[in-house]
C-alpha positions in Angstrom: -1.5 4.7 49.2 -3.1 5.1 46.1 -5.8 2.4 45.4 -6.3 1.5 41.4 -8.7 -1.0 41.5 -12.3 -0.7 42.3 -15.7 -3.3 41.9 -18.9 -1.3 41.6 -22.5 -3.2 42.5 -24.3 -2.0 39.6 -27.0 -5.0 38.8 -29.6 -5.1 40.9 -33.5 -4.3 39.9 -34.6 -1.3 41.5 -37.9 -2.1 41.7 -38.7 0.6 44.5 -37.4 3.1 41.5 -40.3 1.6 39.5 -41.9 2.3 36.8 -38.7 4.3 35.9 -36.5 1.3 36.0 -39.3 -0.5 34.0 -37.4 0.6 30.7 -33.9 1.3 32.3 -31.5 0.6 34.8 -31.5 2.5 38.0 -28.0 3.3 37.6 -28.5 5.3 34.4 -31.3 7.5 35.9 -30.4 10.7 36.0 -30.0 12.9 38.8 -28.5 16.4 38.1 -28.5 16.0 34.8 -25.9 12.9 35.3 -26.0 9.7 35.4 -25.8 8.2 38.9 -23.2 5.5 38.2 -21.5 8.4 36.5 -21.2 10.1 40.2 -19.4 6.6 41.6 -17.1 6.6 38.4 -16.2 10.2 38.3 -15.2 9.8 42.4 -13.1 6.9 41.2 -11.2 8.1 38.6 -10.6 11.1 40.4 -8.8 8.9 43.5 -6.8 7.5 40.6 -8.6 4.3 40.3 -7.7 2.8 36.9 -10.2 -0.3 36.6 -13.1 -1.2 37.7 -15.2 -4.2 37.4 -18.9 -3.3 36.7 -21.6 -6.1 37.6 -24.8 -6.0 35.3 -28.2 -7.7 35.2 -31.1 -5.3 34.9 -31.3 -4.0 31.3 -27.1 -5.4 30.7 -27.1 -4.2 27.2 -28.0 -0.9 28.5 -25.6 -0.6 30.9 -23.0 -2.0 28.5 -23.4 0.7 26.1 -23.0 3.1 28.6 -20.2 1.7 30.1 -18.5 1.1 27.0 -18.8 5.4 25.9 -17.4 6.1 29.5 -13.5 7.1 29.2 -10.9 7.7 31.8 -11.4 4.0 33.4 -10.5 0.4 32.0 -14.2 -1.3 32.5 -14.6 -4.6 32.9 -18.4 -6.1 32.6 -19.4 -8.5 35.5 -22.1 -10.2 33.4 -24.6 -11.6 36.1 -27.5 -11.8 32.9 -27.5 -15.2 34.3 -29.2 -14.4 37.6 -28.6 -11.9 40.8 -25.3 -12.9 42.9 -27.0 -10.0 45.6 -24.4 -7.6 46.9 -22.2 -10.4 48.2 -22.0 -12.7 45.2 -21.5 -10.0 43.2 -18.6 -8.8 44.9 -16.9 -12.7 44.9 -17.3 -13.0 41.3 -15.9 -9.4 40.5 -13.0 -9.9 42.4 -12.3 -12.7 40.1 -11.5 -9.8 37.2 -9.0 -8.0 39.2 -5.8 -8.5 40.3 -4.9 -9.1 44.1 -4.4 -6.0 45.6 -6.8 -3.1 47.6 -10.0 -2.4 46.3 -12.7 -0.1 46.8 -16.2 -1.5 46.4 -19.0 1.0 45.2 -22.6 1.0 45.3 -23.9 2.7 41.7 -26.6 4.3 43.0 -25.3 6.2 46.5 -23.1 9.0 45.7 -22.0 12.0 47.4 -21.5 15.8 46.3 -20.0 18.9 48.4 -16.6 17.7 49.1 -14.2 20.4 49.9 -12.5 21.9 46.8 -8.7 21.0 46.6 -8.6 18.7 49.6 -8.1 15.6 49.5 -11.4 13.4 48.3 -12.9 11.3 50.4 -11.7 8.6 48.6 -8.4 10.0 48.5 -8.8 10.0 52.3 -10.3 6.7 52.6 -7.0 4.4 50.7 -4.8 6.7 53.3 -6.8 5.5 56.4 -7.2 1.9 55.1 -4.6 -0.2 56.6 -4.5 -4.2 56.2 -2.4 -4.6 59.0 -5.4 -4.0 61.4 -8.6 -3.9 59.5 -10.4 -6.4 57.2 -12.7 -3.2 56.0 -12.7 0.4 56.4 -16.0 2.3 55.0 -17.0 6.0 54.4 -19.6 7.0 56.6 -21.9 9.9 56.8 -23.6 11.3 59.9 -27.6 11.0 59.6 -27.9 15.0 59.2 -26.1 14.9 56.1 -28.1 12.8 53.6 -30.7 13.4 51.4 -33.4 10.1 50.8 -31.9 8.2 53.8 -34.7 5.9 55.6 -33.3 7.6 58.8 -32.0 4.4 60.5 -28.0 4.7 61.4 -26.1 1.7 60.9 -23.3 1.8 63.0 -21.7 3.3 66.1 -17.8 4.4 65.6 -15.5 4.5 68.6 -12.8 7.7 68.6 -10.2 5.6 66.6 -12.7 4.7 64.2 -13.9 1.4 65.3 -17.2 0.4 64.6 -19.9 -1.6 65.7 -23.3 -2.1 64.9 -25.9 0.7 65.9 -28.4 -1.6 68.0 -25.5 -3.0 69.9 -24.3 0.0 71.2 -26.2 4.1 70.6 -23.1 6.0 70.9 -21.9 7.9 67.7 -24.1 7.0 65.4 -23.4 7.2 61.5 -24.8 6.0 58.2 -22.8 3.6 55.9 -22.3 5.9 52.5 -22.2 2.8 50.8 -18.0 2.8 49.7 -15.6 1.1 51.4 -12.0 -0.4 51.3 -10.8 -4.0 51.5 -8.2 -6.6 50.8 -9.8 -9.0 48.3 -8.5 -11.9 50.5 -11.1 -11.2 53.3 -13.7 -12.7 50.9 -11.4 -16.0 50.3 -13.7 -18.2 52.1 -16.6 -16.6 50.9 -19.8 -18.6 49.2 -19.6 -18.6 45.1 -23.5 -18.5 45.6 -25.9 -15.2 45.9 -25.4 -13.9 49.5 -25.8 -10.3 51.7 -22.5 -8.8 52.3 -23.8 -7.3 55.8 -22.2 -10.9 56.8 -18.8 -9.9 56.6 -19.1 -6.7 57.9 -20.5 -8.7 60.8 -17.5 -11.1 60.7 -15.2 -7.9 60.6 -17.0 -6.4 64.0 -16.6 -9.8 65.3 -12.8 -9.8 64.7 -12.9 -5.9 65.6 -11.4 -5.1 62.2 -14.3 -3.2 60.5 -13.8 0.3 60.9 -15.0 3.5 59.3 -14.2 7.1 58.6 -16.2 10.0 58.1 -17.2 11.7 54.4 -17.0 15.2 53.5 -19.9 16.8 51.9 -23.3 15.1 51.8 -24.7 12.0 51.2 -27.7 11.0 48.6 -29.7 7.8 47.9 -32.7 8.1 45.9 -35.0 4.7 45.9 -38.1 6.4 44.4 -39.6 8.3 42.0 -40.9 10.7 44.9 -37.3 11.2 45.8 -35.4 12.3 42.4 -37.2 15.8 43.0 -35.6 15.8 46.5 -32.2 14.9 45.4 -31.7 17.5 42.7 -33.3 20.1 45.0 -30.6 18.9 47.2 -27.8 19.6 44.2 -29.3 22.6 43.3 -28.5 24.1 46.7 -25.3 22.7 46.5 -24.5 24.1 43.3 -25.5 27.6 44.5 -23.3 27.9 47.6 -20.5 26.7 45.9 
């Protein structure tokens, strides 16, 4: 299955990134000489995505602009200027610009480099394992080893089929949300139109034992500070080198 539909969290403040993100969006810092939006919007175009819905807030017109000079995928703003919907929210009113079928939802400022040349993406990998029949969710997942600027807390534990469940209900398998996953947009029907965390319904997918995960290929990065853009493109440096 080929997903062509994606909503990418792109509004929030970054105040950890601060005082970077005094003048700019986090997503727009660059990190390897990209962009890290640009890293979440390459991956999808690559999987064959063809639209995505973009939420902004922090420095809109920025984002906007930058949005707007980025080809290969049918943007469509999000405008939140208004105030924050947090990751939930932000999702709900997304969805509402797009059509009914699979999405992906992104983060803007987690990406991922090293996947195996020619193989299938991970993303490519993810709309194959996704299946609505017995999942509300299904999310890439990284283990701990394999991130750069991770606060080294796991988040979930997976079962052998791929099941997961949260990490301090159970210590076995441990692995790290990479901060993408998969979803019918109707698992979010009864969801609030009001700002709220969507940890909830990953909660109310373990509680129906739908949520399940699959792991990446290649390595993870998050960079929440200053102090860690150094680390990250010492991290793609290496990368780079070896490949």
């Amino acid at each position: 299955m080929t997903i062509k539909q994606a909503m990418v969290l792109a509004a929030g403040l970054g105040t950890r990134m601060r005082p970077i993100t005094d003048t700019m969006p986090k997503p727009l810092v660059k990190i390897g000489g990209k962009p890290m939006i640009d890293y979440t919007l390459d991956s999808l175009k690559q999987a064959g995505v063809e639209r995505a819905a973009v939420n902004v807030h922090h420095f809109a017109d920025q984002m906007e602009a930058h949005l707007k000079s980025y080809h290969g995928l049918d943007i469509l703003i999000s405008d939140e200027r208004g105030g924050l919907l947090n990751n939930g929210g932000g999702i709900v009113k997304g969805l509402t610009l797009l059509d009914r079928e699979t999405i992906f939802v992104m983060n803007a400022d987690l990406f991922w480099i090293g996947e195996q040349p020619g193989a299938p993406s991970n993303l490519d990998r993810l709309a194959g394992f996704f299946d609505a029949g017995s999942m509300d969710m299904a999310m890439l997942c990284v283990r701990i080893e394999n991130t750069t600027g991770h606060n080294g807390t796991n988040d979930f534990s997976m079962a052998a089929d791929g099941r997961l469940t949260r990490h301090r209900d159970d210590q076995s398998n441990p692995v790290v949300y990479a901060g993408a996953f998969a979803m019918r947009p109707e698992f979010l029907d009864d969801a609030p139109r009001d700002p709220f965390n969507i940890n909830s319904y990953f909660d109310k997918a373990i509680g129906r034992g739908r949520l399940y995960g699959m792991m990446m290929d290649g390595h993870w990065l998050t960079v929440g500070t200053p102090e860690a853009v150094d680390e990250a493109e010492e991290t793609i440096r290496q990368f780079r080198t070896f490949a």
